[in-house]
Structures are given as structure tokens and as C-alpha cells.
C-alpha positions in Angstrom: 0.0 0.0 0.0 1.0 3.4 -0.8 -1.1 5.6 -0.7 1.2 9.2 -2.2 1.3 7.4 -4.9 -2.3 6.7 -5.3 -2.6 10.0 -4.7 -0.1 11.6 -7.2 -1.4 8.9 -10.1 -4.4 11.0 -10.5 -2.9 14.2 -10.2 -4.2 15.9 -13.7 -6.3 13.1 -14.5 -8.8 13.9 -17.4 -7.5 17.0 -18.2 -7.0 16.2 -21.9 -9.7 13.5 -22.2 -12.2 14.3 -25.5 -15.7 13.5 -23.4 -19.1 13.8 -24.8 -21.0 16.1 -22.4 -23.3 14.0 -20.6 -27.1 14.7 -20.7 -26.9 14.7 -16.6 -27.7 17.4 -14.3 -25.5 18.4 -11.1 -26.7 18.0 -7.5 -27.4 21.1 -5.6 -27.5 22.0 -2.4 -25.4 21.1 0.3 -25.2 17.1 0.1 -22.9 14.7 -1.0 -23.4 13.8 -4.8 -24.0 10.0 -5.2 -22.8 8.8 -8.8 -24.0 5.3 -9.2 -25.4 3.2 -12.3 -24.4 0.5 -14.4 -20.5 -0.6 -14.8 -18.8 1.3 -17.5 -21.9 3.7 -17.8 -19.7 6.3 -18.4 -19.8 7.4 -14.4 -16.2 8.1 -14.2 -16.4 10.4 -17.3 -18.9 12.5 -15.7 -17.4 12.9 -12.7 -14.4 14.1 -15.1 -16.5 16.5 -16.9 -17.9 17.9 -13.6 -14.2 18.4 -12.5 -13.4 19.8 -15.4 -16.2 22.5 -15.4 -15.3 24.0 -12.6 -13.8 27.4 -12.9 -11.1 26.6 -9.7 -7.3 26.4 -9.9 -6.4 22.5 -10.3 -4.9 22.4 -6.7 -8.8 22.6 -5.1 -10.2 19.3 -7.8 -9.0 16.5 -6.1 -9.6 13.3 -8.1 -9.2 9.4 -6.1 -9.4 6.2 -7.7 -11.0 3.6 -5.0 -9.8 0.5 -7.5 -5.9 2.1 -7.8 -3.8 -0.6 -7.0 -1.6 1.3 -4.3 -4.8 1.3 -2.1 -5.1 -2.6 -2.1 -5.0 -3.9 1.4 -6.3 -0.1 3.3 -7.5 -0.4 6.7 -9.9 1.9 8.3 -7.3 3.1 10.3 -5.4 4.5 6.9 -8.3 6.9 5.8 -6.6 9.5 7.8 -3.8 9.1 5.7 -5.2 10.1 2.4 -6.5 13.6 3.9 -2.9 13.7 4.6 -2.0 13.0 1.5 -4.5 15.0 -0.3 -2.7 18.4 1.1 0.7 17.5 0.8 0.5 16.3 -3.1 -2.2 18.9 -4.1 -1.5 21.9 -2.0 -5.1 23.7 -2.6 -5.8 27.0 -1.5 -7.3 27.8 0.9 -9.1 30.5 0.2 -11.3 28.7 -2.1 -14.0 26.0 -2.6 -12.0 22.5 -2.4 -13.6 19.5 -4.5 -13.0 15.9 -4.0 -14.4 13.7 -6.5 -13.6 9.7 -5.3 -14.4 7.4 -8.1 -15.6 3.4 -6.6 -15.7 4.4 -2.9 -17.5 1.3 -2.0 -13.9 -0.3 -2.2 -12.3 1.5 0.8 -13.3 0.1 4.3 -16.0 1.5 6.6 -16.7 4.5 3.8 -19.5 5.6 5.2 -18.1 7.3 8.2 -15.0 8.1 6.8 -17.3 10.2 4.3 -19.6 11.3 7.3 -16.5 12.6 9.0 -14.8 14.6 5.8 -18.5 16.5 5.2 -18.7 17.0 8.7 -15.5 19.1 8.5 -17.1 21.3 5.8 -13.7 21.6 3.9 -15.2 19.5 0.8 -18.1 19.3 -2.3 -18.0 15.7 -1.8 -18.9 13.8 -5.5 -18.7 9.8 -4.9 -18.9 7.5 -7.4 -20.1 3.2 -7.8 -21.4 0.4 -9.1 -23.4 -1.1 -7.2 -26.7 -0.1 -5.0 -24.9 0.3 -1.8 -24.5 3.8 -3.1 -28.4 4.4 -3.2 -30.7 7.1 -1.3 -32.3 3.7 0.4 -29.1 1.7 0.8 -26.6 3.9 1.8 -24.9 3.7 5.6 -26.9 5.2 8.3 -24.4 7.9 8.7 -25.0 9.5 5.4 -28.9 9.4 5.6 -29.9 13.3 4.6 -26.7 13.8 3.8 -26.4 12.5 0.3 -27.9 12.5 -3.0 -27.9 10.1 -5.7 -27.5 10.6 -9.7 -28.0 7.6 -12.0 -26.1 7.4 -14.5 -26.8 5.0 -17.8 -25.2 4.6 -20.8 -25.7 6.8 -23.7 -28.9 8.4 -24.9 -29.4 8.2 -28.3 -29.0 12.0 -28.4 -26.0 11.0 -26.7 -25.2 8.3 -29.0 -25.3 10.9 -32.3 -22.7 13.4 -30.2 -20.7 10.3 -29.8 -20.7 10.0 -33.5 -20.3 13.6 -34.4 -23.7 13.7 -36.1 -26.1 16.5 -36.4 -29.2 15.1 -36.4 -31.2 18.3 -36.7 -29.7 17.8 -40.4 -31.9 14.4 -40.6 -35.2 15.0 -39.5 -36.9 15.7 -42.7 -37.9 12.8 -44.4 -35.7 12.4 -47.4 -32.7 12.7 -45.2 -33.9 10.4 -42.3 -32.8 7.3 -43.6 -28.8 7.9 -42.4 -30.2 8.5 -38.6 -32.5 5.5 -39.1 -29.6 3.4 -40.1 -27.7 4.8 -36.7 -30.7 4.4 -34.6 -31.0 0.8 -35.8 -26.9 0.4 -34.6 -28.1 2.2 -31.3 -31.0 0.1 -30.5 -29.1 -3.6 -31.6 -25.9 -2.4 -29.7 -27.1 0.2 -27.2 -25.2 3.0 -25.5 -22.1 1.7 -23.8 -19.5 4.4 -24.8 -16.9 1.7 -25.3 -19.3 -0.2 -28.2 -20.5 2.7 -29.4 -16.8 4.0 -30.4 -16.3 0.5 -32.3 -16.9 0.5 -35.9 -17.7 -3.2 -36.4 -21.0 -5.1 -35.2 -18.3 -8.0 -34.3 -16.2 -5.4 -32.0 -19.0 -4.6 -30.5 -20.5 -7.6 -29.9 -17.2 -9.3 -28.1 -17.2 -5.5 -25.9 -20.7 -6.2 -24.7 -19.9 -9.8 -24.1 -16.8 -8.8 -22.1 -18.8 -6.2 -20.5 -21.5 -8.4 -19.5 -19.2 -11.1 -17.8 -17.2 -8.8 -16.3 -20.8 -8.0 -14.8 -21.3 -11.5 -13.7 -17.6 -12.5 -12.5 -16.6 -9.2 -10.8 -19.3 -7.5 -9.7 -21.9 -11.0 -8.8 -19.8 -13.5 -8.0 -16.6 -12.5 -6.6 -19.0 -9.8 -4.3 -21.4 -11.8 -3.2 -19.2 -15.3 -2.7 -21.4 -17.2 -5.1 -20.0 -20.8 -5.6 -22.5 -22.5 -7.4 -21.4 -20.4 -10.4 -22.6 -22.3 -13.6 -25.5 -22.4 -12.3 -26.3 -18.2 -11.2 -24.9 -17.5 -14.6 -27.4 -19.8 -16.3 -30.1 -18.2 -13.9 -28.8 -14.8 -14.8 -28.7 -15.5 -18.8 -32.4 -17.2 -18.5 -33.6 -13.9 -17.2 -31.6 -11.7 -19.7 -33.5 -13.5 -22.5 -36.7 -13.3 -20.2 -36.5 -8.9 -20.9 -39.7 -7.1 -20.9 -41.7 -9.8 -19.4 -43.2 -10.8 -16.4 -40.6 -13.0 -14.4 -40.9 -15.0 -11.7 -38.5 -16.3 -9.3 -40.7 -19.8 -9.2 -41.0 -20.2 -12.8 -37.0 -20.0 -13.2 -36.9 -22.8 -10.9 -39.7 -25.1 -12.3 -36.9 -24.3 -15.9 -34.0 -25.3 -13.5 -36.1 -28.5 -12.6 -36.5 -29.4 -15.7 -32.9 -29.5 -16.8 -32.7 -31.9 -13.7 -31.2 -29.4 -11.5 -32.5 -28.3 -7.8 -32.9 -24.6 -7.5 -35.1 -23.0 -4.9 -37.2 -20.2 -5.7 -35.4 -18.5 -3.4 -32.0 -19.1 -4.4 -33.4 -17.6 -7.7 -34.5 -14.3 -6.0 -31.1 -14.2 -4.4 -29.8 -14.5 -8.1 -32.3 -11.7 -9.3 -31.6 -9.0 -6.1 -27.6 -9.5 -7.1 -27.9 -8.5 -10.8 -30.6 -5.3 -9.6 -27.9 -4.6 -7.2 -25.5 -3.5 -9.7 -27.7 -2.3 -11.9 -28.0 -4.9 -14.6 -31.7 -5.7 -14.1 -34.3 -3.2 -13.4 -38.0 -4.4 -12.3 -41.0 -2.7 -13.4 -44.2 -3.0 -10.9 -47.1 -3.7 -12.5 -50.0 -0.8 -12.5 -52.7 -0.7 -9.2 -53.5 0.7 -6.3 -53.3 -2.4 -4.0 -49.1 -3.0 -2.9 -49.7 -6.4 -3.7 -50.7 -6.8 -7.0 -47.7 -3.6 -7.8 -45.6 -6.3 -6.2 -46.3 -8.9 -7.9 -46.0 -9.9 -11.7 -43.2 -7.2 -12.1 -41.6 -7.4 -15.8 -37.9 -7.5 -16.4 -35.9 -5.2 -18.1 -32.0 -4.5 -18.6 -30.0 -1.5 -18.3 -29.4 -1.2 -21.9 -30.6 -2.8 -25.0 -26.8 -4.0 -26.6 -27.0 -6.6 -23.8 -29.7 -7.9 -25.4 -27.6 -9.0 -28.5 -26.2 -11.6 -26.0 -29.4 -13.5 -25.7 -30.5 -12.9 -29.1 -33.7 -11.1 -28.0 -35.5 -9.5 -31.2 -35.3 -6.0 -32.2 -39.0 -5.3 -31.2 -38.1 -6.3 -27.6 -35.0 -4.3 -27.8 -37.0 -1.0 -28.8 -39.2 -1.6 -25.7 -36.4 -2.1 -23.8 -34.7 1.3 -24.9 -37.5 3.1 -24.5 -38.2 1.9 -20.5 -33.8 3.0 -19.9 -35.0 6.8 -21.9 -38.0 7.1 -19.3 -36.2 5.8 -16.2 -33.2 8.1 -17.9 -36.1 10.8 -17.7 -37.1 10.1 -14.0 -40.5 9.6 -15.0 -42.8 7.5 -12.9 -43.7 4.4 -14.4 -45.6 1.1 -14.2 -47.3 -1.2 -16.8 -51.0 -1.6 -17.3 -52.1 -5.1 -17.3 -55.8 -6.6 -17.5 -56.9 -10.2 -18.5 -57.5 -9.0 -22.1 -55.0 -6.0 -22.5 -51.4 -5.2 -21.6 -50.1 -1.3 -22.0 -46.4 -1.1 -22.1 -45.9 2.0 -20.0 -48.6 4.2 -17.6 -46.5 7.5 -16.5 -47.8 9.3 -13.2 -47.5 12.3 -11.9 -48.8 12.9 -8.2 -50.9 9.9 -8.7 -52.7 10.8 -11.5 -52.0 9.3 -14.6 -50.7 11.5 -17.1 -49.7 9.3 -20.1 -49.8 5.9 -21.6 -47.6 4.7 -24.1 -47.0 1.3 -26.1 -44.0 0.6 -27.9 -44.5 -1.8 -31.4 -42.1 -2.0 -34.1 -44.8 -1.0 -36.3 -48.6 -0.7 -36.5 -49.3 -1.4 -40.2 -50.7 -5.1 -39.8 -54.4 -5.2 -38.7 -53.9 -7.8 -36.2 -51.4 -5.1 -34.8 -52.8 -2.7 -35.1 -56.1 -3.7 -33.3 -54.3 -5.0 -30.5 -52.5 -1.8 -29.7 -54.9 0.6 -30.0 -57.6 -1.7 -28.3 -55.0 -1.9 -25.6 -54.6 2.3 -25.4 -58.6 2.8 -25.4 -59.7 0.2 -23.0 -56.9 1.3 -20.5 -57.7 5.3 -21.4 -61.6 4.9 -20.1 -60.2 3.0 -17.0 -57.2 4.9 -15.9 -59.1 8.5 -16.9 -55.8 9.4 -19.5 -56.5 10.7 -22.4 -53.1 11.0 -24.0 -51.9 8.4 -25.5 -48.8 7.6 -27.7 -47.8 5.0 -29.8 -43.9 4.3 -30.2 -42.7 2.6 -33.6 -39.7 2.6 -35.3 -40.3 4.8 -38.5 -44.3 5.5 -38.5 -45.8 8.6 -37.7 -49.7 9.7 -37.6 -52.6 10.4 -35.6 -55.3 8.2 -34.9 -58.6 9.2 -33.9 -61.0 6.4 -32.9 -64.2 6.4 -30.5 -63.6 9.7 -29.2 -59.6 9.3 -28.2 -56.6 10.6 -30.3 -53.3 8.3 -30.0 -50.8 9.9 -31.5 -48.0 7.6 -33.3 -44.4 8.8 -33.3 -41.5 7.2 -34.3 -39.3 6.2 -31.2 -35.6 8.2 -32.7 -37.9 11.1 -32.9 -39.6 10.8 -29.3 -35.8 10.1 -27.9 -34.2 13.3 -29.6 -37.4 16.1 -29.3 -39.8 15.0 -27.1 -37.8 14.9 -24.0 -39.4 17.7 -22.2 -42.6 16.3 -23.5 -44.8 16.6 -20.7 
């Protein structure tokens, strides 16, 4: 352990880095900023760009890698020592605001009060970063309750996505141009909006990055954390439910599949397996629509924290567009459920102060009958019973209105809705 050098590695770190400006807004007020999300999100980056914006001399932006190897083996007793460090390598003034950004801190020992006791000295604008969920407003150490703030942070956007790729797309709205941000919008929803895929030029680059990625995911971040041993057997869990996105899963009904590959998995072991991969945010739950907790507790569909993990499991390019469009909302911090009746199913019901404000389904397209039918049945029966009476229509290249019994459903294709509707309200 040294911990100067950890210190000095990341002296002028990201300084010269060529970032796309992330479609993330800082915290304010006095709390400590919880970064958290999805490995290799892009969480890092923004805590560079933050860093970077900040119109103080470099000696007051103090950057600190939890994962450097010169920290390996810390004690709590060796906290102290970084402070000391901090001053003696970065010499800030101290006239002005001091910054320390600390990228991972779930990795150094008994963080939570170490953190508790730097804010309660009032010298820093504390900015934390991680992986996993321990950093969440409802998981974090009692000593930082009401004292932190968390951001999420997911990959790319597809508005993102087109900075990434130094595209304009103002330029290809109208129609006759749209087909070159169609063909990128296809790339974005087949590979999603991991910066490192979306910076490859091949579909097989990508690919083998969002395989790496993903059991990287499972080795580092699963396994190794959470001491699994049965290992073939949580990744198989984990894959069946990757290829199980935007349905209804069920920790019983994984194990009745595990039974019948002549294996004995409880349902519980199965939740176990489920709680681990929402923990670091591969897997995200979405509660089904009601007013009674148990039914909004039970049937809860699956989705994943980006679509290019999809392309793992082979899940079609329909389910993938769903998919993309739950990450934009939850990227939008709307509130959101699913509608679900014997007859009907509605992809997403947004609320605002319980009231339901919108409801939305998401179909490739709309131009087959049977299709058709079912989707706008879906948006009508659910309009009458929910009292909402706008109502959307996501495809993939059609745009119209629909007016039928009284109700307009407006149909817009999903790139559009992602790149101009995101103040919709």
C-alpha cells in the first residue's frame, strides 16, 4: 500500500480526455453527490466532466481512484492518511472552494463514516462514485442518511449516442434525409449506448465488448462480491432472465426451468440471483399498475440497463426497442408502471402525483391489422379505466394520428420521441 502514490497517479487526471458532455444534471445544495449506475456507464467520465467545469485552480479538484492498486489492502485506520496525502501532493488554497471527486468508494473500508466525517469538517463538495446499489438514497450507511444525494447514470442516450458519432441530427429529421439517422438508430438500438461499443466500428467489435462487459458483470461484480460458488448455475439463472426482458418474471418459474434440466434450484435461491444482478444495476423491475401494494408487487416485468446486452441473448429487435424506450423514461425520472388486465397489456402508464398523465406502447410497427387492433384496443380500454387521455404510440419509422371512439393516439417514431420529445410533458 502506498497511498502518495495513489494519490499523485491521478494528479491531472482527465484534463486532456475528449468526453461527450453528458445529458446529466448536477446536484445542488449542500449534500454529497451520489454517482451510481451501471458498470462502465460512463460514471467516471462525468465525474471528469464535472471536475473539469469547474472554474477553480487545479490544486482545489481532487480526483481518487477507489480500484488504484496502491490502495489494495487499506484499513480503516489509513483513511486519515489520504487527507494527509490530499494536502501534501495537491496543495489547494485555501481561500477557495475545495472539490473531491472519489471514483468506486465502495472499495475503501468502513466508507461511510469516513465520508460522514470529511462533510462534517465542511472543507469539501463531496462527489462519490459506484457500481453497485450500496450507493443508493435507500441503501446507503446510516451515517449518510440526509446527507447524500444520488444521480443515476446510464449509458448513452441516443441523443447522446449521435454526439458520440459527431452527427447533427437536426440535419436528418426531414424525411428524405432520415434514412442515415434510421440506419444509426437501428446500430443504437441492436448495440445500445455503452460508450466503449458505441466508439467501435464493427457489429463484431462490439458484440465481443458487450460480451466482455457483461461477464465482467457477472464475474466481478456478482460472483466474486457476493461469494457465489454454485457459479454455472447463477450464470445460467442470470442468462435465462436476460432472455426473459420485458416480461413478467418469476423467481418460481425459473426454478420449475431449472427442474426441468434436472437441476434443484429453490425459488429462493433464484431471487437471491435476481436482487444480485438489480444490485449492480443490470436488471431493473417494473411494478405492475394498481393501487393495491400487492398486486404492484407482484408480476413485475424484467428489463435491462441497456438494449446492446440484449444481443447476447438474441432477444428480437421489437423487444429491444421496448427495452430502450423503459432506460430513456427511467433516464427521464419519470414514474412508471405497466397496465395489465386479462384481455389487454399497456407497455408504459407515467404518473404524476398519482394521477396518470400518459400511456404509451412501444411496437415495431402498426401497419398489420392484427397489430394494429391490439394496440390501439390496448390504449382505449386502458384510457376509459385509468381516466388518461393522452396516449402515444412508439414505432420505429411511422408517424400519424389516430382518432378512434372519441380518443386521439398519436403515433411517433421512437428516434424522434428520444431526440425532441424529452421535455414532453
Amino acid at each position: 500500500m502506498n497511498i502518495d502514490n495513489a494519490i499523485m497517479r491521478y494528479r491531472n487526471y482527465g484534463k486532456k480526455l475528449n468526453m461527450i458532455a453528458r445529458q446529466v444534471p448536477s446536484i445542488k445544495g449542500n449534500f454529497i453527490s451520489a454517482i451510481i449506475g451501471p458498470r462502465r456507464a460512463g460514471k467516471t467520465y462525468l465525474m471528469l466532466q464535472q471536475k473539469n467545469a469547474l472554474d477553480l485552480p487545479d490544486n482545489n479538484k481532487i480526483f481518487i481512484n477507489g480500484e488504484d492498486i496502491d490502495f489494495e489492502g487499506i484499513k480503516p485506520d489509513d483513511l486519515d492518511e489520504i487527507e494527509k496525502s490530499i494536502f501534501k501532493i495537491y496543495n489547494p488554497e485555501p481561500d477557495k472552494d475545495m472539490y473531491l471527486f472519489i471514483d468506486e468508494i465502495q472499495n475503501f473500508p468502513s466508507w461511510g463514516r469516513w465520508l460522514r466525517t470529511l462533510f462534517d469538517e465542511h472543507r469539501y463538495h463531496i462527489i462519490i462514485s459506484g457500481s453497485t446499489s450500496e450507493l443508493s438514497t435507500s441503501n446507503l450507511p446510516q451515517e449518510l442518511r440526509g446527507r447524500a444525494m444520488n444521480l443515476l447514470v446510464l449509458p448513452f442516450s441516443f441523443k447522446e449516442y449521435c454526439s458520440a458519432k459527431n452527427l447533427d441530427y437536426r440535419k436528418y429529421l426531414d424525411a428524405p434525409a432520415a434514412g442515415k439517422l434510421l440506419r444509426y438508430f437501428s446500430d443504437f438500438i441492436n448495440f445500445g449506448g455503452y460508450p466503449l461499443a458505441v466508439a467501435s466500428d464493427t457489429d463484431d467489435e462490439k458484440a465481443i465488448i458487450l460480451r466482455e462487459l457483461y461477464e465482467t458483470v457477472l464475474q466481478k461484480d456478482i460472483i466474486d462480491k457476493y461469494k457465489i460458488r454454485k457459479t454455472a448455475i447463477l450464470k445460467a439463472a442470470i442468462n435465462s432472465m436476460l432472455g426473459s426482458s420485458c416480461r413478467v418474471i418469476s423467481a418460481a418459474k425459473l426454478a420449475e426451468w431449472f427442474s426441468e434440466q434436472g437441476l434443484k434450484v429453490s425459488s429462493q435461491t433464484t431471487l437471491n440471483y435476481l436482487t444480485y444482478a438489480q444490485s449492480v444495476f443490470l436488471f431493473f423491475l417494473l411494478q405492475r399498475y394498481s393501487k393495491k401494494p400487492k398486486e404492484r408487487n407482484t408480476k413485475q416485468k424484467l428489463y435491462v440497463s441497456d438494449s446492446g446486452l440484449l444481443e447476447i441473448a438474441s432477444v428480437d429487435f421489437s423487444k429491444k426497442l421496448e427495452n430502450q424506450v423503459f432506460v430513456e423514461l427511467l433516464r427521464r425520472k419519470k414514474r412508471i408502471s405497466y397496465y395489465a388486465t386479462q384481455a389487454n397489456e399497456v407497455d408504459f402508464v407515467i404518473e404524476e402525483k398519482d394521477t396518470v398523465k400518459e400511456l404509451i406502447q412501444v411496437s415495431y410497427s402498426i401497419k398489420e391489422q392484427e397489430t394494429y387492433t391490439r394496440e390501439t384496443e390496448a390504449l382505449i380500454r386502458a384510457s376509459v379505466n385509468l381516466r388518461c387521455d393522452k396516449l402515444v404510440i412508439l414505432t420505429f419509422d411511422e408517424e400519424r394520428e389516430i382518432k378512434i371512439r372519441g380518443k386521439l393516439i398519436r403515433v411517433i417514431p421512437t428516434w424522434k420521441w428520444m431526440l425532441l420529445h424529452t421535455d414532453d410533458k
